[in-house]
N, C-alpha and C positions, 0 to 999 in steps of 0.2 A: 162555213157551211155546217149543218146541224143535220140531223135526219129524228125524227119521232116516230113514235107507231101505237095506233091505239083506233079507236072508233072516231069518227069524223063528227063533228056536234052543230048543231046552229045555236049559238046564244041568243038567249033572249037576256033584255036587259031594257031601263026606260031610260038608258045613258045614252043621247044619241054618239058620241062619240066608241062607244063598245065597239069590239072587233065583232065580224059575223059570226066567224066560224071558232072551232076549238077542238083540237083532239085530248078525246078523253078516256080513262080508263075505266075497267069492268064497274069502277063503283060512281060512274059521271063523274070524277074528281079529274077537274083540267089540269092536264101534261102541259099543255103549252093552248096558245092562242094564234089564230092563225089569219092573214092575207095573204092573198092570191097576187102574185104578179100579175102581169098584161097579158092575155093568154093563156091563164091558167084558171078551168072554170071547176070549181068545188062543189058545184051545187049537186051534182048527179052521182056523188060519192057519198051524200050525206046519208047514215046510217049503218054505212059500211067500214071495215079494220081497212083500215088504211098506213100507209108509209108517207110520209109527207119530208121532202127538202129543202131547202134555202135557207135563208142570210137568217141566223137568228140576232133579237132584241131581248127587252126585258121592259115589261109593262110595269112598274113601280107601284103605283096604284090599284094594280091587281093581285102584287107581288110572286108573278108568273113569267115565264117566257113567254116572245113573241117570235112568230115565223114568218117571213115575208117568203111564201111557195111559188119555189121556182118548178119545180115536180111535184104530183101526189099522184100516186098510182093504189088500186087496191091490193090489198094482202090476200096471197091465195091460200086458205083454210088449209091447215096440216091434221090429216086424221089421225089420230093418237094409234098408236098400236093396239091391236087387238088382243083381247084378253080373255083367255078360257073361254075362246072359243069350239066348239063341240060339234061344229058341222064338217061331215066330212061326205 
Protein backbone atom coordinates (compact mmCIF):
# COMPACT_ATOMS: atom_id res chain seq x y z
CA UNK A 1 0.00 0.00 0.00
CA UNK A 2 1.38 3.47 -1.06
CA UNK A 3 -0.30 6.79 -0.19
CA UNK A 4 0.72 10.13 -2.65
CA UNK A 5 -0.60 13.52 -2.33
CA UNK A 6 -0.53 16.24 -4.78
CA UNK A 7 -3.09 17.69 -7.36
CA UNK A 8 -5.31 15.19 -9.25
CA UNK A 9 -4.40 15.40 -13.36
CA UNK A 10 -6.19 13.97 -16.38
CA UNK A 11 -3.53 12.92 -19.02
CA UNK A 12 -3.64 13.68 -22.16
CA UNK A 13 -1.62 11.49 -24.34
CA UNK A 14 -2.31 9.84 -28.22
CA UNK A 15 -1.01 6.35 -26.43
CA UNK A 16 -4.36 4.78 -26.20
CA UNK A 17 -2.90 2.57 -23.65
CA UNK A 18 -1.80 5.76 -21.17
CA UNK A 19 -3.28 5.75 -17.74
CA UNK A 20 -6.22 8.58 -17.37
CA UNK A 21 -5.35 10.10 -14.40
CA UNK A 22 -2.01 11.33 -12.48
CA UNK A 23 -1.23 13.14 -9.32
CA UNK A 24 0.91 15.84 -9.70
CA UNK A 25 2.97 18.44 -8.12
CA UNK A 26 3.03 22.37 -7.98
CA UNK A 27 5.13 22.20 -11.27
CA UNK A 28 2.58 19.42 -13.27
CA UNK A 29 5.59 17.11 -12.76
CA UNK A 30 3.88 13.41 -12.40
CA UNK A 31 4.26 11.87 -8.71
CA UNK A 32 2.79 8.79 -9.69
CA UNK A 33 0.03 7.61 -12.30
CA UNK A 34 -3.11 6.57 -11.37
CA UNK A 35 -6.26 3.79 -11.82
CA UNK A 36 -9.12 3.71 -10.12
CA UNK A 37 -10.34 0.38 -8.61
CA UNK A 38 -14.08 -0.82 -9.02
CA UNK A 39 -15.89 1.84 -7.25
CA UNK A 40 -13.51 4.46 -7.01
CA UNK A 41 -14.53 7.39 -9.24
CA UNK A 42 -11.68 10.18 -9.92
CA UNK A 43 -13.44 12.14 -12.14
CA UNK A 44 -14.93 14.72 -9.65
CA UNK A 45 -11.67 15.33 -7.79
CA UNK A 46 -9.85 16.36 -10.84
CA UNK A 47 -8.30 19.66 -10.03
CA UNK A 48 -8.20 19.31 -6.58
CA UNK A 49 -4.98 18.29 -3.82
CA UNK A 50 -5.68 15.21 -3.28
CA UNK A 51 -4.49 11.96 -0.90
CA UNK A 52 -4.83 8.97 -3.15
CA UNK A 53 -4.15 5.05 -1.76
CA UNK A 54 -3.64 1.63 -2.99
CA UNK A 55 -1.43 -1.21 -4.40
CA UNK A 56 1.41 0.59 -5.99
CA UNK A 57 3.32 -0.44 -9.61
CA UNK A 58 5.92 0.97 -11.69
CA UNK A 59 5.16 2.06 -15.34
CA UNK A 60 8.57 1.41 -16.95
CA UNK A 61 8.01 3.16 -19.99
CA UNK A 62 7.06 6.22 -18.23
CA UNK A 63 9.68 5.47 -15.76
CA UNK A 64 7.10 6.61 -12.99
CA UNK A 65 4.99 4.96 -10.38
CA UNK A 66 1.73 3.43 -10.87
CA UNK A 67 -1.29 3.48 -8.23
CA UNK A 68 -4.19 1.12 -8.70
CA UNK A 69 -6.74 3.75 -5.97
CA UNK A 70 -8.28 1.92 -3.67
CA UNK A 71 -9.16 5.51 -1.71
CA UNK A 72 -8.78 9.13 -2.90
CA UNK A 73 -10.15 11.56 -0.72
CA UNK A 74 -9.40 15.59 -1.00
CA UNK A 75 -6.78 17.32 1.00
CA UNK A 76 -8.42 20.00 3.36
CA UNK A 77 -6.19 23.35 2.70
CA UNK A 78 -4.07 24.26 5.91
CA UNK A 79 -4.08 28.21 6.30
CA UNK A 80 -0.41 29.20 6.98
CA UNK A 81 -0.17 31.16 10.19
CA UNK A 82 -0.63 34.59 10.24
CA UNK A 83 1.78 37.08 10.04
CA UNK A 84 2.06 40.72 11.13
CA UNK A 85 -1.13 40.88 11.49
CA UNK A 86 -2.34 44.42 12.76
CA UNK A 87 -6.09 44.09 13.18
CA UNK A 88 -7.18 44.15 16.44
Amino acid sequence: MMETTGRLATVVSRRPDAPRWAVVDDHNNVLAFVAPQAGVNLAPLVGQQVSVRGAQGYMPEYKRPYLVASEARPRLAVEPPATGDTTR
